[in-house]
HTML snippet that shows the backbone in 3Dmol.js (N, CA, C, O; Angstrom):
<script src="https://3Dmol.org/build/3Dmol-min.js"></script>
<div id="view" style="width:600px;height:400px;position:relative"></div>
<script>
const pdb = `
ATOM      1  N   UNK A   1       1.529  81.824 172.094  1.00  0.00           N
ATOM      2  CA  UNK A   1       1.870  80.556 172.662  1.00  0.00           C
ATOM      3  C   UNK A   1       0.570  79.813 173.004  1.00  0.00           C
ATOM      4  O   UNK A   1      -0.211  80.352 173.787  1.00  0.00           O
ATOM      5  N   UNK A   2       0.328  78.805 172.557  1.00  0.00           N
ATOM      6  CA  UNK A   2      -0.527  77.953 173.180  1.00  0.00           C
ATOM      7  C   UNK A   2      -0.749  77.189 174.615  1.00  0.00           C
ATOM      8  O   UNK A   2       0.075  76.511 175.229  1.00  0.00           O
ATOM      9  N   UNK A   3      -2.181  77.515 174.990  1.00  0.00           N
ATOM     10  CA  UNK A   3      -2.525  76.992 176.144  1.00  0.00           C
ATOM     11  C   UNK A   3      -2.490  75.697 176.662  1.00  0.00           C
ATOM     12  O   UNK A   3      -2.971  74.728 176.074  1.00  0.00           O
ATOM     13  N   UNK A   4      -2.063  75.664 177.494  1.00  0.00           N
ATOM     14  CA  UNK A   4      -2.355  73.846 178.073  1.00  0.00           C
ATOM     15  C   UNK A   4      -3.038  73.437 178.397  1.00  0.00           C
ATOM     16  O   UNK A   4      -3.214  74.035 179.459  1.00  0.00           O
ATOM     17  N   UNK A   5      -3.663  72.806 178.338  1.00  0.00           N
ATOM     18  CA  UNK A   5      -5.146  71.749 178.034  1.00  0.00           C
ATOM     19  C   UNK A   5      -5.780  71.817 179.835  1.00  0.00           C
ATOM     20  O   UNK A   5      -5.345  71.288 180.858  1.00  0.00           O
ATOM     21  N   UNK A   6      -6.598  72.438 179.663  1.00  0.00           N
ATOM     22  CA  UNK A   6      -7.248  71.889 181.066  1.00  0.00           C
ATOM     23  C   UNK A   6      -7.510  70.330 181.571  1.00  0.00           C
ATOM     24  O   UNK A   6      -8.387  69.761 180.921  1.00  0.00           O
ATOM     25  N   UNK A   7      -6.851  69.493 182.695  1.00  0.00           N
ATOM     26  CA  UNK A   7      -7.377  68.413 183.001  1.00  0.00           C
ATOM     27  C   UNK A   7      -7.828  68.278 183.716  1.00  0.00           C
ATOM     28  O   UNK A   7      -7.578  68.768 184.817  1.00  0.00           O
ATOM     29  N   UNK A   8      -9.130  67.203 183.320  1.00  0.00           N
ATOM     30  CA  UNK A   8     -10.483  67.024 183.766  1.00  0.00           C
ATOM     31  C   UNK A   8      -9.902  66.077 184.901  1.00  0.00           C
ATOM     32  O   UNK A   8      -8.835  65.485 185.064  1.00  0.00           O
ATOM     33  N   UNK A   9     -11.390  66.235 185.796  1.00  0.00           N
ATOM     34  CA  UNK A   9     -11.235  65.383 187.284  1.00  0.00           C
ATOM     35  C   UNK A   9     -11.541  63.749 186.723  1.00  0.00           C
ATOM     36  O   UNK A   9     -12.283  63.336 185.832  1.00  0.00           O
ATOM     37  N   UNK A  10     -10.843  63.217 187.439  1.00  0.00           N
ATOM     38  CA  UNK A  10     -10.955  61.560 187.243  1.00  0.00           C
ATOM     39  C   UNK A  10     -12.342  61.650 187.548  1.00  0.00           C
ATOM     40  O   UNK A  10     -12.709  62.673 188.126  1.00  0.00           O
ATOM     41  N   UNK A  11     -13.195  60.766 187.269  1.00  0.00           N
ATOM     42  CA  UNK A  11     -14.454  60.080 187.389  1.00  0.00           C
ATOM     43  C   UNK A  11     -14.525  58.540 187.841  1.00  0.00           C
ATOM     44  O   UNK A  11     -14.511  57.662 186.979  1.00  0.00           O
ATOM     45  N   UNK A  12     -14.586  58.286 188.952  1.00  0.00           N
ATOM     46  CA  UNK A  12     -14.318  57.250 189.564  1.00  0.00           C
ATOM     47  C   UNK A  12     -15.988  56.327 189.581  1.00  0.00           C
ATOM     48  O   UNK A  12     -16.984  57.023 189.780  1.00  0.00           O
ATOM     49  N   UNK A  13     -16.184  54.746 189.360  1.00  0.00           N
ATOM     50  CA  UNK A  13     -17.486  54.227 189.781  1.00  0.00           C
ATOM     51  C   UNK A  13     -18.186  54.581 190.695  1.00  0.00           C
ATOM     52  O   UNK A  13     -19.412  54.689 190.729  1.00  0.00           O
ATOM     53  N   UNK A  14     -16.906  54.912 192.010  1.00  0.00           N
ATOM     54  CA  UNK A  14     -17.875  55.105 193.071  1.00  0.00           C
ATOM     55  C   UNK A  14     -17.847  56.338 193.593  1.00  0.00           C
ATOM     56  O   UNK A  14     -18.050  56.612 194.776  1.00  0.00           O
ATOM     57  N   UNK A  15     -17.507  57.357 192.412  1.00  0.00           N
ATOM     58  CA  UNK A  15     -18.578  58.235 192.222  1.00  0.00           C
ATOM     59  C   UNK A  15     -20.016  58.341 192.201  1.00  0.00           C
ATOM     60  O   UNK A  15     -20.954  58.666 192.930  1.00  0.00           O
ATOM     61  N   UNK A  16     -19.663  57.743 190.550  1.00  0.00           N
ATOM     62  CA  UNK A  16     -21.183  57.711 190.050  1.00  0.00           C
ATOM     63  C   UNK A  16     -22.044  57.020 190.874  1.00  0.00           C
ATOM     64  O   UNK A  16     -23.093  57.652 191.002  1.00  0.00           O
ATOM     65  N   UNK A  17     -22.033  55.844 191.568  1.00  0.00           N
ATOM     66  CA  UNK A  17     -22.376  55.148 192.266  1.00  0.00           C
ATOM     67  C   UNK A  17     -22.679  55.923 193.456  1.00  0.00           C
ATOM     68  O   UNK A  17     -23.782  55.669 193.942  1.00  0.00           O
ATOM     69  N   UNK A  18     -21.934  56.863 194.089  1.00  0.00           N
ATOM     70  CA  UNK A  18     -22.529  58.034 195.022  1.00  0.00           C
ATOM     71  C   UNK A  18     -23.314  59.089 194.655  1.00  0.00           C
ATOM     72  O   UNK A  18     -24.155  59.458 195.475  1.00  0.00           O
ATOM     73  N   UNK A  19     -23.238  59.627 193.669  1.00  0.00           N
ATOM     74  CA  UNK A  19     -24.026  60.312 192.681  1.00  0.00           C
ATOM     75  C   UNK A  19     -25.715  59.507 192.560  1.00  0.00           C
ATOM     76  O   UNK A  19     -26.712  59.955 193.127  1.00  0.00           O
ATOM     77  N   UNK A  20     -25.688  58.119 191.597  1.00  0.00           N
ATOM     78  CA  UNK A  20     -26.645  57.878 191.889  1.00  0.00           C
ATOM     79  C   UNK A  20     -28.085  57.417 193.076  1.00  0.00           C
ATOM     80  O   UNK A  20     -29.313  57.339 193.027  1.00  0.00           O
ATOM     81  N   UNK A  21     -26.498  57.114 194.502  1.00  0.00           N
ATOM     82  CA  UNK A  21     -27.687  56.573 195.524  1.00  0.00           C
ATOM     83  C   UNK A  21     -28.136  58.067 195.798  1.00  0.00           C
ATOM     84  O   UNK A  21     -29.320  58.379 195.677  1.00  0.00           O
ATOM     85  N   UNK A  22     -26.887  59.248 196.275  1.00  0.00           N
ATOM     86  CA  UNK A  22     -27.516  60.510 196.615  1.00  0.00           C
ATOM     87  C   UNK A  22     -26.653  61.341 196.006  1.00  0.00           C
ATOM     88  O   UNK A  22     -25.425  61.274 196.039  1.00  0.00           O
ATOM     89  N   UNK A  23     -27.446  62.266 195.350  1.00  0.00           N
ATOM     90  CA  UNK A  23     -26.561  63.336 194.551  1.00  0.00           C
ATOM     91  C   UNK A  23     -25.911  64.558 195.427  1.00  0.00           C
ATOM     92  O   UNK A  23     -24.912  65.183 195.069  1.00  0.00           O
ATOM     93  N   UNK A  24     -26.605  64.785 196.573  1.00  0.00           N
ATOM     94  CA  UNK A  24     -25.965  65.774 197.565  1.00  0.00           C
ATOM     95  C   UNK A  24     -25.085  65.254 198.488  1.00  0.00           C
ATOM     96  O   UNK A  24     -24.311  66.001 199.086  1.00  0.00           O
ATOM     97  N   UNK A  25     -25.113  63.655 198.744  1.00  0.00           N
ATOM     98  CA  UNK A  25     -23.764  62.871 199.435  1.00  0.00           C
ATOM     99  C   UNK A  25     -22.677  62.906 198.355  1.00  0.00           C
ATOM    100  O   UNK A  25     -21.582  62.666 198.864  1.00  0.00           O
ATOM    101  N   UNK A  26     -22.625  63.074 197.338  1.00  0.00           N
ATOM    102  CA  UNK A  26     -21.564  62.832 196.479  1.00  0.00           C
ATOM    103  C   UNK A  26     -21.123  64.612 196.620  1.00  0.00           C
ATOM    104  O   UNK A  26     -19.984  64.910 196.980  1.00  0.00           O
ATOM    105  N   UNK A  27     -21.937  65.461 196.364  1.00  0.00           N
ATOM    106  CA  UNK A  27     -21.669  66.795 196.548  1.00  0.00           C
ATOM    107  C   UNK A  27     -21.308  67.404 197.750  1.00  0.00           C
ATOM    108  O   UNK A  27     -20.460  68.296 197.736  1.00  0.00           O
ATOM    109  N   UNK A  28     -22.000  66.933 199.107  1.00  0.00           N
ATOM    110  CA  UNK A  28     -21.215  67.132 200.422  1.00  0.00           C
ATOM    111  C   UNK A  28     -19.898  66.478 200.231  1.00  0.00           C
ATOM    112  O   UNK A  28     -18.982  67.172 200.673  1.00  0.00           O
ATOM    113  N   UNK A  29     -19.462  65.164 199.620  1.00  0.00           N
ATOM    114  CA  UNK A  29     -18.391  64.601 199.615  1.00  0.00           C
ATOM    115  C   UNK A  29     -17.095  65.168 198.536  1.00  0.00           C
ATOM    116  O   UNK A  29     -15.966  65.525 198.874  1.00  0.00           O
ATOM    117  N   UNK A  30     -17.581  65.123 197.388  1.00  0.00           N
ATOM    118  CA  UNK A  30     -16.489  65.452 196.846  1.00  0.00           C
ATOM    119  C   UNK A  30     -16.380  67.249 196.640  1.00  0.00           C
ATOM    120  O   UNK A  30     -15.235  67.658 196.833  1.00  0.00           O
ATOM    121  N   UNK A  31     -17.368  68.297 196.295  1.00  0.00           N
ATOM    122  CA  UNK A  31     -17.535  69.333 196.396  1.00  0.00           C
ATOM    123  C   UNK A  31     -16.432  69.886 197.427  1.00  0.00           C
ATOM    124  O   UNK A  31     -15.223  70.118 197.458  1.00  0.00           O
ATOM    125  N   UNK A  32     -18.175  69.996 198.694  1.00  0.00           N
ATOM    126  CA  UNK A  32     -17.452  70.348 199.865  1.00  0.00           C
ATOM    127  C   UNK A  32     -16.732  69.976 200.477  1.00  0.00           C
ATOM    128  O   UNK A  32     -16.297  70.777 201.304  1.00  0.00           O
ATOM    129  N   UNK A  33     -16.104  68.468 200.481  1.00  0.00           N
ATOM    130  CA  UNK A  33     -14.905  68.034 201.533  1.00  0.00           C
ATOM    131  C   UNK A  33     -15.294  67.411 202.576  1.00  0.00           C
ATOM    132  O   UNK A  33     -14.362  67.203 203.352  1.00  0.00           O
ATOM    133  N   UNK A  34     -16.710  66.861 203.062  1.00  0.00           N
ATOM    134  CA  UNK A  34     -17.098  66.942 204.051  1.00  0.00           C
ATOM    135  C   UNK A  34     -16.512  65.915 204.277  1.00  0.00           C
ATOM    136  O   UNK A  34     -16.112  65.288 203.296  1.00  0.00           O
ATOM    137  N   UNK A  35     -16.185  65.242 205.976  1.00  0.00           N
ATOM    138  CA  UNK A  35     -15.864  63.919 206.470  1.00  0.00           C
ATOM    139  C   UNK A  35     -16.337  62.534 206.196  1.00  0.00           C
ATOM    140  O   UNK A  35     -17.432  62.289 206.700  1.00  0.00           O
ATOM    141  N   UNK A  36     -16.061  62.055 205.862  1.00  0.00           N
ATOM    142  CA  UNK A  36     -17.126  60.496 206.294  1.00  0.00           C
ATOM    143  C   UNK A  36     -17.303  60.313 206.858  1.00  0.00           C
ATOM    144  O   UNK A  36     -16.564  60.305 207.842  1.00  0.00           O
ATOM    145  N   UNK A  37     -18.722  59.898 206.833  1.00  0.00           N
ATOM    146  CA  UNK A  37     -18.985  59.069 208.850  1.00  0.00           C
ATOM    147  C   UNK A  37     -18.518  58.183 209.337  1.00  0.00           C
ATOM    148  O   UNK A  37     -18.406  58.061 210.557  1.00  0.00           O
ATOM    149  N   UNK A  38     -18.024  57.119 208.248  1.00  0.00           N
ATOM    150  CA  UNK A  38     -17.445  56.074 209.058  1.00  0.00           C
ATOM    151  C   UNK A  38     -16.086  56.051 208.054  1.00  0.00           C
ATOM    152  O   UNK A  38     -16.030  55.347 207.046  1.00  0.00           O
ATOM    153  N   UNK A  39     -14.852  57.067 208.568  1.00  0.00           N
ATOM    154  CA  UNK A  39     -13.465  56.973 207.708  1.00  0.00           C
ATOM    155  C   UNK A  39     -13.220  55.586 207.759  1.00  0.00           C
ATOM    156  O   UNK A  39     -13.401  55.084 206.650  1.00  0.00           O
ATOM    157  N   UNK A  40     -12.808  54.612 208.792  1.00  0.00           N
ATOM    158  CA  UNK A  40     -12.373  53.149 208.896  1.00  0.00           C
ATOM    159  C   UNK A  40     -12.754  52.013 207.981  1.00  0.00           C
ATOM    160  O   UNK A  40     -11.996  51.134 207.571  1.00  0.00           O
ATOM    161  N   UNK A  41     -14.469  52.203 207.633  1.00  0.00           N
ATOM    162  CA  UNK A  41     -14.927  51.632 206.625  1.00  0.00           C
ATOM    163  C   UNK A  41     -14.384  52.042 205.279  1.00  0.00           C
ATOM    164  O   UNK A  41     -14.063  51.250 204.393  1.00  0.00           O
ATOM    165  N   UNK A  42     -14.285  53.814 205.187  1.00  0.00           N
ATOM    166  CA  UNK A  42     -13.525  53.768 203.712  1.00  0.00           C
ATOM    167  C   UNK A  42     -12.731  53.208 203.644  1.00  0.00           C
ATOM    168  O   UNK A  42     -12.487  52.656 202.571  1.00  0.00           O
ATOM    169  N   UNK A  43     -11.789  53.022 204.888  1.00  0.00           N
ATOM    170  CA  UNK A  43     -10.146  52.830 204.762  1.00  0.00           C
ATOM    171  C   UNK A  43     -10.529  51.336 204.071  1.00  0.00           C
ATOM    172  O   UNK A  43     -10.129  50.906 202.990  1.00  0.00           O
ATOM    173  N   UNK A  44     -11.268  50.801 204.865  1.00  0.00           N
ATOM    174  CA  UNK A  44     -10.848  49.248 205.092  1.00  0.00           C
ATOM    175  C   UNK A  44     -11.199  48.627 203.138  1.00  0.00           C
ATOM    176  O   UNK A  44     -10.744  47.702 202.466  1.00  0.00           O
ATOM    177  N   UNK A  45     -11.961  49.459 202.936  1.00  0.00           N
ATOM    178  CA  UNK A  45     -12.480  49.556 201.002  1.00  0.00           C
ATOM    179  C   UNK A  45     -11.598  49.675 200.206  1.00  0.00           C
ATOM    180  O   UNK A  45     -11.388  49.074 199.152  1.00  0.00           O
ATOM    181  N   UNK A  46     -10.719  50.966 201.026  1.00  0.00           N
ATOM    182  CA  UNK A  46      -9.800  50.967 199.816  1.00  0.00           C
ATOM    183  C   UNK A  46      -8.838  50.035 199.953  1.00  0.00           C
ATOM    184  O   UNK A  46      -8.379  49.710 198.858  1.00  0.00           O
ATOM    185  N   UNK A  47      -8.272  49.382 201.027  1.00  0.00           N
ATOM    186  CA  UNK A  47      -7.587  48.464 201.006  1.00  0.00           C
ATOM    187  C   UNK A  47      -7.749  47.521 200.412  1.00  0.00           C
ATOM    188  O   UNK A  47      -7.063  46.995 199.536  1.00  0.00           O
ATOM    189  N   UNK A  48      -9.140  47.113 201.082  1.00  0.00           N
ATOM    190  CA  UNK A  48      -9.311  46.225 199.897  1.00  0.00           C
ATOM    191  C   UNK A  48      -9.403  46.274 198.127  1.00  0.00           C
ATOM    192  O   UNK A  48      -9.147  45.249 197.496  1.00  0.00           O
ATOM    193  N   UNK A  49      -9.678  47.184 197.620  1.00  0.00           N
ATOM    194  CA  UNK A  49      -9.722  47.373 196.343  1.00  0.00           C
ATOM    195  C   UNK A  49      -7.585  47.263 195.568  1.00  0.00           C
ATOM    196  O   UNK A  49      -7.032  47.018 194.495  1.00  0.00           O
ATOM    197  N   UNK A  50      -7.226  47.590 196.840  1.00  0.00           N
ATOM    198  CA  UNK A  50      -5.824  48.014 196.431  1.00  0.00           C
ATOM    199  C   UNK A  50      -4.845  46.139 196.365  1.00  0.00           C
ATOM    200  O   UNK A  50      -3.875  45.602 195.832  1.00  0.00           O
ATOM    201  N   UNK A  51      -5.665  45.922 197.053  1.00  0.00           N
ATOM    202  CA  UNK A  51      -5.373  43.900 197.142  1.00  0.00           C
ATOM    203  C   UNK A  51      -5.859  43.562 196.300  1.00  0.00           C
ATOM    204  O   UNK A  51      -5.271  42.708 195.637  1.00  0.00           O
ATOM    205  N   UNK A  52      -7.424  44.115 195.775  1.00  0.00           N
ATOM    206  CA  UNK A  52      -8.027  43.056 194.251  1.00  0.00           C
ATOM    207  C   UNK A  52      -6.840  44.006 193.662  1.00  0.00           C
ATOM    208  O   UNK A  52      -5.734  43.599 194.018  1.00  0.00           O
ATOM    209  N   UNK A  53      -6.818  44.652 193.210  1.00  0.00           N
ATOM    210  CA  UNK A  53      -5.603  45.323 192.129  1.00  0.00           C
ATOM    211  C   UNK A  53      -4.337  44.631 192.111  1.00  0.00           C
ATOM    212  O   UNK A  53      -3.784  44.430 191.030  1.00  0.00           O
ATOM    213  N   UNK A  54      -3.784  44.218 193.270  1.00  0.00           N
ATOM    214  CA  UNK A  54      -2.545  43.625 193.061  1.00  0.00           C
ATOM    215  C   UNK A  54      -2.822  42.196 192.653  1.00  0.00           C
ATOM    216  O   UNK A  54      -2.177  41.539 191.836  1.00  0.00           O
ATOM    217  N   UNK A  55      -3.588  41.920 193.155  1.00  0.00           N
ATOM    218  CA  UNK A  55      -4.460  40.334 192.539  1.00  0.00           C
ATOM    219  C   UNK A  55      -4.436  39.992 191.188  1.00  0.00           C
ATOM    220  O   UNK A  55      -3.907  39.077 190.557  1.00  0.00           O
ATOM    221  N   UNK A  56      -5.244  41.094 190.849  1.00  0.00           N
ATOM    222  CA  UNK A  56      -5.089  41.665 188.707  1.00  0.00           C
ATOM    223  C   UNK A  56      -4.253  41.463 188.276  1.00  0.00           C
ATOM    224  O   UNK A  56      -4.205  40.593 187.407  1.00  0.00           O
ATOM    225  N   UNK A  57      -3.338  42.050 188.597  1.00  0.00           N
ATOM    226  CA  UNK A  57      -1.958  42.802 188.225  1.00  0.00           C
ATOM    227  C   UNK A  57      -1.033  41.196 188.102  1.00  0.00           C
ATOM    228  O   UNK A  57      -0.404  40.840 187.106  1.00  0.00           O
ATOM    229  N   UNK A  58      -1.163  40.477 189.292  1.00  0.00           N
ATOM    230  CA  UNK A  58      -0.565  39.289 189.300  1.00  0.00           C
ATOM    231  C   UNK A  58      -0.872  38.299 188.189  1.00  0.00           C
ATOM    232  O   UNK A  58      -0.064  37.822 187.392  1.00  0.00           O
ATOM    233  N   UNK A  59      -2.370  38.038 188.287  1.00  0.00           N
ATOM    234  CA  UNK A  59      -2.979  37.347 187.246  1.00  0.00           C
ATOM    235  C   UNK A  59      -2.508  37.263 185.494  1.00  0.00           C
ATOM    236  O   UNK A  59      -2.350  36.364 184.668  1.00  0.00           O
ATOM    237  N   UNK A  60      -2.418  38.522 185.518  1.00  0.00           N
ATOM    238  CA  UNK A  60      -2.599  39.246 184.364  1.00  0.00           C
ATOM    239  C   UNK A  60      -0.708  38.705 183.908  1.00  0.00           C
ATOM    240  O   UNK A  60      -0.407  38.034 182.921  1.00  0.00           O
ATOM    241  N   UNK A  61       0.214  39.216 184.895  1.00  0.00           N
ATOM    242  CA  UNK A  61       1.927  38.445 184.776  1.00  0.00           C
ATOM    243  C   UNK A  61       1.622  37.266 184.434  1.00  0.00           C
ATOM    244  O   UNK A  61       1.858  36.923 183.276  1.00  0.00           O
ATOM    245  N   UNK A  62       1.096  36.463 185.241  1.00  0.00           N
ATOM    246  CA  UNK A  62       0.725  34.582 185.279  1.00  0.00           C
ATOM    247  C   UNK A  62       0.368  34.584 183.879  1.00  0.00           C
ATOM    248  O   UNK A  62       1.276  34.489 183.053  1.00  0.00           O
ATOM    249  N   UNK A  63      -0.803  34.678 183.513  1.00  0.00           N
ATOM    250  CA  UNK A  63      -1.278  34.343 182.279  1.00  0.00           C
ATOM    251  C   UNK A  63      -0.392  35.080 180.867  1.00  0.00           C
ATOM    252  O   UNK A  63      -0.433  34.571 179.747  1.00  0.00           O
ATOM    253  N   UNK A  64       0.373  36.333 181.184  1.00  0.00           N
ATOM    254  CA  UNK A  64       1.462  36.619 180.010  1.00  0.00           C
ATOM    255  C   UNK A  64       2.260  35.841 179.700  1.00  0.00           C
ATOM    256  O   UNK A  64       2.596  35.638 178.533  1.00  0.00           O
ATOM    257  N   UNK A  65       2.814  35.129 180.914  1.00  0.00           N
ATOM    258  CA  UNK A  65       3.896  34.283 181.426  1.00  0.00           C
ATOM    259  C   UNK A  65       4.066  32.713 180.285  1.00  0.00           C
ATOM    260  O   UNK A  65       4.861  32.213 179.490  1.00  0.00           O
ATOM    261  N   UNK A  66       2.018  32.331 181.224  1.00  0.00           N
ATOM    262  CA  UNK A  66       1.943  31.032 180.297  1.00  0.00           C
ATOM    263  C   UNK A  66       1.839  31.653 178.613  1.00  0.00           C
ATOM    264  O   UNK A  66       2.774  31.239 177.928  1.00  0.00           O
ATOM    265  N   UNK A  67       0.921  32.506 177.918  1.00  0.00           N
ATOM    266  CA  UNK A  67       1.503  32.555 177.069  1.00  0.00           C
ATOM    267  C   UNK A  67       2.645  32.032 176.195  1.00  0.00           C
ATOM    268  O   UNK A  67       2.869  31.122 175.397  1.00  0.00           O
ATOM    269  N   UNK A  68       3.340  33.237 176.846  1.00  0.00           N
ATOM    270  CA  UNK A  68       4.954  32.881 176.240  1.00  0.00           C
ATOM    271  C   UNK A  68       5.535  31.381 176.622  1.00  0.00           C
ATOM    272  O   UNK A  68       6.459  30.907 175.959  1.00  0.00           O
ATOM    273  N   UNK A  69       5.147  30.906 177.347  1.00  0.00           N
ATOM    274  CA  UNK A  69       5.607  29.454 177.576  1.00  0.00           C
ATOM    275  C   UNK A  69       4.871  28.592 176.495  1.00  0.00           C
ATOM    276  O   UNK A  69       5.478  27.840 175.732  1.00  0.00           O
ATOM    277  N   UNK A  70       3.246  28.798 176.493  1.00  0.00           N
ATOM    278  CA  UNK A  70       3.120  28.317 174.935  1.00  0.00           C
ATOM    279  C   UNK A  70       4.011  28.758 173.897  1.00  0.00           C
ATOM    280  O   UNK A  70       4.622  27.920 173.232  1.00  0.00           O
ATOM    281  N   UNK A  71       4.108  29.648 173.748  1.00  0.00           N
ATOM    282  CA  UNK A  71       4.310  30.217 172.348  1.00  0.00           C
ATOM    283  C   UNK A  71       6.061  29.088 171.998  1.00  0.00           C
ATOM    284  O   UNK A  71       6.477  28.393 171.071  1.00  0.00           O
ATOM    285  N   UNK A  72       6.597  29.538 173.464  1.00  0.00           N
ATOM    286  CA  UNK A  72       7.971  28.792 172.994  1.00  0.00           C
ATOM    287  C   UNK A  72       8.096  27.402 172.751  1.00  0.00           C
ATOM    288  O   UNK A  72       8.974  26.964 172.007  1.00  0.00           O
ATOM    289  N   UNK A  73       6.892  26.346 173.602  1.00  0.00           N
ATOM    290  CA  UNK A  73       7.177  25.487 173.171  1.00  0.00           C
ATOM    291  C   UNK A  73       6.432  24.829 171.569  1.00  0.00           C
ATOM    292  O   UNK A  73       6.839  23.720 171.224  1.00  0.00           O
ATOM    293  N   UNK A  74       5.586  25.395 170.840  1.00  0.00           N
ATOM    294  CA  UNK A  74       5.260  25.714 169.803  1.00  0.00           C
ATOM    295  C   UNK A  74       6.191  25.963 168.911  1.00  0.00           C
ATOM    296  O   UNK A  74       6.168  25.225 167.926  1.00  0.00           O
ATOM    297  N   UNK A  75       7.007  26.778 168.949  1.00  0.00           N
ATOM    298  CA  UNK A  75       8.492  26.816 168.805  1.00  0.00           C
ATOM    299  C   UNK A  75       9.143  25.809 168.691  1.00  0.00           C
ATOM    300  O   UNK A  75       9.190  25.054 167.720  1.00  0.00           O
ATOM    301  N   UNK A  76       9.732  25.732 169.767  1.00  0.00           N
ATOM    302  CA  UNK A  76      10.640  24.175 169.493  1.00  0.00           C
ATOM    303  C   UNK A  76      10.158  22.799 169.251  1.00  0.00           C
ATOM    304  O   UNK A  76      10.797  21.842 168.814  1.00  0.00           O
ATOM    305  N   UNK A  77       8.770  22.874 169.654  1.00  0.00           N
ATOM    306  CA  UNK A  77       8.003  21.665 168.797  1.00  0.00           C
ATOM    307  C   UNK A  77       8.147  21.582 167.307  1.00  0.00           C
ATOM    308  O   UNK A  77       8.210  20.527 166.676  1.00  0.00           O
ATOM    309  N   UNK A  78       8.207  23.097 166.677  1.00  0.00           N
ATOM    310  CA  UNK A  78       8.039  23.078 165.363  1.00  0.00           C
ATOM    311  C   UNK A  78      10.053  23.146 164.764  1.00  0.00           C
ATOM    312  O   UNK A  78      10.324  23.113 163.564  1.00  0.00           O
ATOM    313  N   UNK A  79      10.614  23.192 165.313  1.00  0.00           N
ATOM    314  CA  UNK A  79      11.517  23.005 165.474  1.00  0.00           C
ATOM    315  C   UNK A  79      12.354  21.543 165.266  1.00  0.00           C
ATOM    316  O   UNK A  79      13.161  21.104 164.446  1.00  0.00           O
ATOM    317  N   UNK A  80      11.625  21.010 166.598  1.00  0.00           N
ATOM    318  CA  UNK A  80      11.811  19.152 166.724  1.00  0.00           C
ATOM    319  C   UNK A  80      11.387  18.384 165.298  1.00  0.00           C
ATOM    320  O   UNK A  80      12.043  17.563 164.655  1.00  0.00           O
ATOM    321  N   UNK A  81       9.928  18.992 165.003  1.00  0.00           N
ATOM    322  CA  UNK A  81       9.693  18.421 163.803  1.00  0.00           C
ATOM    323  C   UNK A  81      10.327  18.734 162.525  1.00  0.00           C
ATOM    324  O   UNK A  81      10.306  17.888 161.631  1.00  0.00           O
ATOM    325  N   UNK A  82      11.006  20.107 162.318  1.00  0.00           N
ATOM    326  CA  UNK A  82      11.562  20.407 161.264  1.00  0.00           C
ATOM    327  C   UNK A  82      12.992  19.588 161.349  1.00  0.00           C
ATOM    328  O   UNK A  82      13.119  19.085 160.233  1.00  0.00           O
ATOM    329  N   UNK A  83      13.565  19.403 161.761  1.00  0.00           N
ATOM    330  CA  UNK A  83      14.755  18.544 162.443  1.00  0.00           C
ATOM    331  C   UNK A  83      14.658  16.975 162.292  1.00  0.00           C
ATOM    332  O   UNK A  83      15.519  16.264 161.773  1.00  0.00           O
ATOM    333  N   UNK A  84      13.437  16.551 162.845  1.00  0.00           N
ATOM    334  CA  UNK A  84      13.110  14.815 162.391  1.00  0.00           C
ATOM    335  C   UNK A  84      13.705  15.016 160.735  1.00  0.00           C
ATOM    336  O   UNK A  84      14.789  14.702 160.245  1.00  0.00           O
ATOM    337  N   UNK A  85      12.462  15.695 160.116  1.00  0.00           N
ATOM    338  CA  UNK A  85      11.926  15.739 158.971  1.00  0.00           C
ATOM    339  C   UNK A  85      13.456  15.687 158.073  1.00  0.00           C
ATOM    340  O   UNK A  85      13.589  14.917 157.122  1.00  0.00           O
ATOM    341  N   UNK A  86      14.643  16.685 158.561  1.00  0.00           N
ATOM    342  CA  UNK A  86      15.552  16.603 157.960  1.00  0.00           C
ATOM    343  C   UNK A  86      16.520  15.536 158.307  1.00  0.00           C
ATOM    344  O   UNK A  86      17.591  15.686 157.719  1.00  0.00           O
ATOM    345  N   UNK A  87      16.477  14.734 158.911  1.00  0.00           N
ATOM    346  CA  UNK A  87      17.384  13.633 159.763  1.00  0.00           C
ATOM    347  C   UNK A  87      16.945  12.646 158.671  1.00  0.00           C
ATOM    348  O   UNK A  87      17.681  12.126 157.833  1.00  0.00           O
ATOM    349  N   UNK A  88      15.489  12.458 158.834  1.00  0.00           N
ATOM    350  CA  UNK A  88      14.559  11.584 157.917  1.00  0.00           C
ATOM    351  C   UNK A  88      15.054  11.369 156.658  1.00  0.00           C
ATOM    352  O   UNK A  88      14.943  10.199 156.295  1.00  0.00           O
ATOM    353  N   UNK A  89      15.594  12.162 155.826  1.00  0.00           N
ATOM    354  CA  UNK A  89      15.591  12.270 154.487  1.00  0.00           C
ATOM    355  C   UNK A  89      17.079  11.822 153.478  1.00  0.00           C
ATOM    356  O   UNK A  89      17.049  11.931 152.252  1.00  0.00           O
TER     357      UNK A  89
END
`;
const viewer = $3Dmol.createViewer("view");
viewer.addModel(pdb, "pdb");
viewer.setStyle({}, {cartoon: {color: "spectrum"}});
viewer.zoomTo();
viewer.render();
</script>
């Protein structure tokens, strides 16, 4: 029977970004577990990151949205004109 794939740890920016300011803060941190010094500041980070995300997320609907609102009236524009064209004739 075949094995199931080992999965790898997410790799997050601010990892690497902890990694690069200090490689043993990223290793006291994610390794060992150690606390943060200031938990409230993480908190208040991730919150915020979790608001730009829903921000994205919104954006990203909006602009699908208009899309398709082009696309349809492109549509029935080409539509309107195929319609003159036959009225026309």
């Amino acid at each position: 029977m075949a094995s199931k794939p080992r999965e790898l740890p997410l790799v997050r920016a601010s990892d690497i970004g902890l990694w690069a300011f200090c490689g043993r803060a990223w290793w006291l941190a994610r390794v060992q577990g150690a606390p943060h010094r200031r938990p409230e500041r993480l908190a208040r980070g991730e919150q915020a990151h979790a608001a730009h995300g829903r921000q994205v997320g919104r954006a990203d609907r909006t602009a699908a949205l208009g899309r398709l609102l082009i696309a349809g009236g492109l549509i029935l524009g080409g539509l309107l004109v195929l319609w003159w064209l036959i009225q026309s004739v």
